[in-house]
N, C-alpha and C positions, 0 to 999 in steps of 0.2 A: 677853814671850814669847808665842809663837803660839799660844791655845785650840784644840786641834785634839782634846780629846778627848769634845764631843757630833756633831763627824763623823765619829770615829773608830767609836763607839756605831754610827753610822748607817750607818758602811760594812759594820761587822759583821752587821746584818739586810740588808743588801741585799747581799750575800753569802751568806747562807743561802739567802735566797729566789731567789737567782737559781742555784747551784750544787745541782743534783738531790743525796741523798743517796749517798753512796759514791762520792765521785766519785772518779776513780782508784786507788788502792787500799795494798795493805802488801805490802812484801814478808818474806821469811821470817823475819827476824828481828824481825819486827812495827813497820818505821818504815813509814810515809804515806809514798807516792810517786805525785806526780800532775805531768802531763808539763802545760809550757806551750810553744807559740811564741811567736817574735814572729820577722817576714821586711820585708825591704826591698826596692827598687827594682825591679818588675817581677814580685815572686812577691806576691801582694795574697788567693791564696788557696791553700787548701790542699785538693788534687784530692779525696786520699781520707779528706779530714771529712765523715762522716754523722752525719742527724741534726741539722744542726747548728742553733741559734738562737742572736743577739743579746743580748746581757743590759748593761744600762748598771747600774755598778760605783759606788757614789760613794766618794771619798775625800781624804781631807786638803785635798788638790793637785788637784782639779778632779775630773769625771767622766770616765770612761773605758769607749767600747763594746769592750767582750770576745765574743766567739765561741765558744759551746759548742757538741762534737761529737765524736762516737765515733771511734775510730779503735783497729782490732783487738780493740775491746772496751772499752778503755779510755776513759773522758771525756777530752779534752782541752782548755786553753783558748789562743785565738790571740788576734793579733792582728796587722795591718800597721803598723808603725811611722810611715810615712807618709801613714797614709788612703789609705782604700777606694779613691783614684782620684789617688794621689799628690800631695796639696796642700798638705801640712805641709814646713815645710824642716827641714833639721838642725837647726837651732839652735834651732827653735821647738815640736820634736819635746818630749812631756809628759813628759820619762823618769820621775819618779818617780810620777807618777800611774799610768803602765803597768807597771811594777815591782810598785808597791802594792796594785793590782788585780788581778791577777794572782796576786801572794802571798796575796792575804787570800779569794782564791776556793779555793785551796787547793792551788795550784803549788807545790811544790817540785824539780822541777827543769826545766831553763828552758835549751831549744834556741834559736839566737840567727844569721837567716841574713842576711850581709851580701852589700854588693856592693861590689868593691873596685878598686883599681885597684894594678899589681903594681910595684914598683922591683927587681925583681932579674930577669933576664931567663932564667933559667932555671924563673923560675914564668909561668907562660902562661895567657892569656885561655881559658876554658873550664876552667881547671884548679878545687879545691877545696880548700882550705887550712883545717887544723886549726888551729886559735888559741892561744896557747899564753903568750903576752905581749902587753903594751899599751903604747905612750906615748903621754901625751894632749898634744896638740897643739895643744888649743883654747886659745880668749882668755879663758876664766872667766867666761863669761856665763850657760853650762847651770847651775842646778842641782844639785850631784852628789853630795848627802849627805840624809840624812835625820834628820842632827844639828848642825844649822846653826843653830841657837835657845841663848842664856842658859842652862846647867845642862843643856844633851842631849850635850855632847860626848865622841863616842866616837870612839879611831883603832882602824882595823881594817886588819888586816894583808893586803895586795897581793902579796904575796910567790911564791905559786902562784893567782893569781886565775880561772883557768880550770878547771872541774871533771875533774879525771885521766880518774875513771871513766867519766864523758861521754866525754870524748873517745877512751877505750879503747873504746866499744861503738861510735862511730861506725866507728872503724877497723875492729871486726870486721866493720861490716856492710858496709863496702866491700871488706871479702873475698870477703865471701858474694855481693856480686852484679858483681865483678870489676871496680869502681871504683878505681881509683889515687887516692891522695889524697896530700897535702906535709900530712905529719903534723907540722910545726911548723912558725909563724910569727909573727911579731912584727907586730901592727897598729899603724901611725901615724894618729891621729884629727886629721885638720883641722875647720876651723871650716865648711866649705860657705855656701853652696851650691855656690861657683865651684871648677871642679875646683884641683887646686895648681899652680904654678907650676915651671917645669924643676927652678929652683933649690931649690925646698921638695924637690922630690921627690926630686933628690941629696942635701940636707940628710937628710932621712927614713933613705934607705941607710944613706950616714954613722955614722945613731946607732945604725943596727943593724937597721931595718925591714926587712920582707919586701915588706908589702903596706902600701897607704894608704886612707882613707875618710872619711866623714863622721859614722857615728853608733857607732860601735863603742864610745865615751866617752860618755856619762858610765853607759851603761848595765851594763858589767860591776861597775863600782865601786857602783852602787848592790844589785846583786843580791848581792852579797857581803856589804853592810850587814843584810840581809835574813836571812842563811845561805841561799841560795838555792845550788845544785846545776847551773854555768850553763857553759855553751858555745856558740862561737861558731864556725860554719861560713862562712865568706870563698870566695863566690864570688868569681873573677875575671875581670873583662869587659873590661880593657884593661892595656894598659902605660900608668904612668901618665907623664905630659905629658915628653918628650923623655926618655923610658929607651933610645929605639930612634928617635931623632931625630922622634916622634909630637908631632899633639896630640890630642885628646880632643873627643867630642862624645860629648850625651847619646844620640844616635841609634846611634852606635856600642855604645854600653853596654846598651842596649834589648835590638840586634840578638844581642848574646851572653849576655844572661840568659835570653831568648825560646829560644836553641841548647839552653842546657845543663837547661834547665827539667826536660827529662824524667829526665834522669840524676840529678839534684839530688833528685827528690821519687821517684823508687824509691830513691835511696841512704835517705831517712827513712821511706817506707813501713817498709825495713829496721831501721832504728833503732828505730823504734816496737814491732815485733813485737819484738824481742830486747830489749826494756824492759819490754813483757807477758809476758814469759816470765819477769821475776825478778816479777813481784808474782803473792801467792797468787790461786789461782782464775781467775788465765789463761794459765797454764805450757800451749805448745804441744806 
């Protein structure tokens, strides 16, 4: 079985010391609620984090640099899934190190911004899709438990794996700032890097997808092993490979996260402020 508990020990003080006190806050009924990201392909930072500094996390599963910084008041911690300059691939992406990290700074609920490619043609590039279901897709090579060891085995129930309430206050705040959003949809998680092939992407439809990607897996499943409070926002930057007789390049996918960019981070400006409002001491 895996010793992991004098890293454990060791991630707990390097977690204090890197998390200011108070960071995020309670809301009225006195539970801790402290907002995390984590964003993909093309979103590498977040406009209106101030304040912000670097803090390397260690835990179980490697280290991991995390990003603290204010936002409406609130601390918040990020992260890009990919590196700072996109060099990491899906498959080699550290999900449970960045989960772990995260949690143990003191996240509990955890916005989740992908980038996707669509099979159903009534959802369109530029659009933003609410998450709502998953099917993993992948070959079983990621990591995707945090009970994979001799006597840690836990099942944890998949059943509503996307957080309601999250995904209700994003809705309201794409009220508030006249965003349309596709308030449900099913992610299909491939393995990447290479986008999917015609027939995967029929295949995906088939079983019921909306959208398809590369990292959406194994990281819901692990936030949930957590009780993490998790949502997952699906941009859309193409049809994916023969929905509309297409194929796919990464320059295409660039040029439409680069489009929707600013719509994308006033919809969470939004998000954020109507999440400072339910914790005490920073009701607007």
């Amino acid at each position: 079985m895996r010793d992991t508990s004098h890293r454990y020990e060791q991630s707990q003080v390097d977690v204090q010391d890197s998390a200011s006190p108070g960071v995020g806050g309670r809301d009225r009924n006195g539970t801790d609620k402290t907002l995390g990201f984590i964003t993909g392909t093309g979103f590498y930072e977040l406009p209106n984090l101030k304040d912000v500094s670097p803090r390397l996390v260690r835990t179980p599963y490697g280290d991991v640099e995390i990003t603290i910084g204010t936002w409406h008041d609130l601390q918040v911690g990020f992260l890009p899934r990919h590196g700072a300059q996109h060099t990491i691939a899906p498959s080699k992406i550290n999900y449970r190190a960045n989960l772990w990290g995260l949690h143990h700074i003191g996240v509990t609920s955890m916005f989740s911004v992908c980038v996707v490619g669509t099979v159903q043609t009534d959802i369109k590039p530029g659009d933003i899709v609410l998450i709502d279901q998953f099917l993993d897709l992948t070959k079983g090579r990621r990591p995707d438990t945090f009970f994979d060891e001799e006597g840690e085995l836990r099942h944890t129930d998949m059943t509503y794996p996307y957080s309601g309430e999250l995904r209700s206050l994003v809705a309201e705040a794409g009220e508030h700032e006249g965003i349309d959003l596709v308030s449900v949809g099913t992610y299909a998680c491939f393995e990447g890097p290479r986008f999917e092939s015609s027939a995967e992407a029929n295949m995906a439809r088939l079983l019921g997808a909306h959208v398809v990607g590369m990292t959406g897996y194994p990281e819901v499943a692990l936030a949930r092993e957590l009780g993490l409070e998790f949502c997952a926002l699906a941009v859309v930057s193409n049809y994916a490979p023969g929905v509309v007789g297409n194929t796919v390049s990464h320059e295409e996918v660039t040029a439409v996260t680069d489009a929707v960019s600013a719509k994308l981070f006033r919809l969470l400006d939004r998000v954020v402020q109507l999440f400072a409002a339910t914790v005490e001491g920073h009701a607007r």
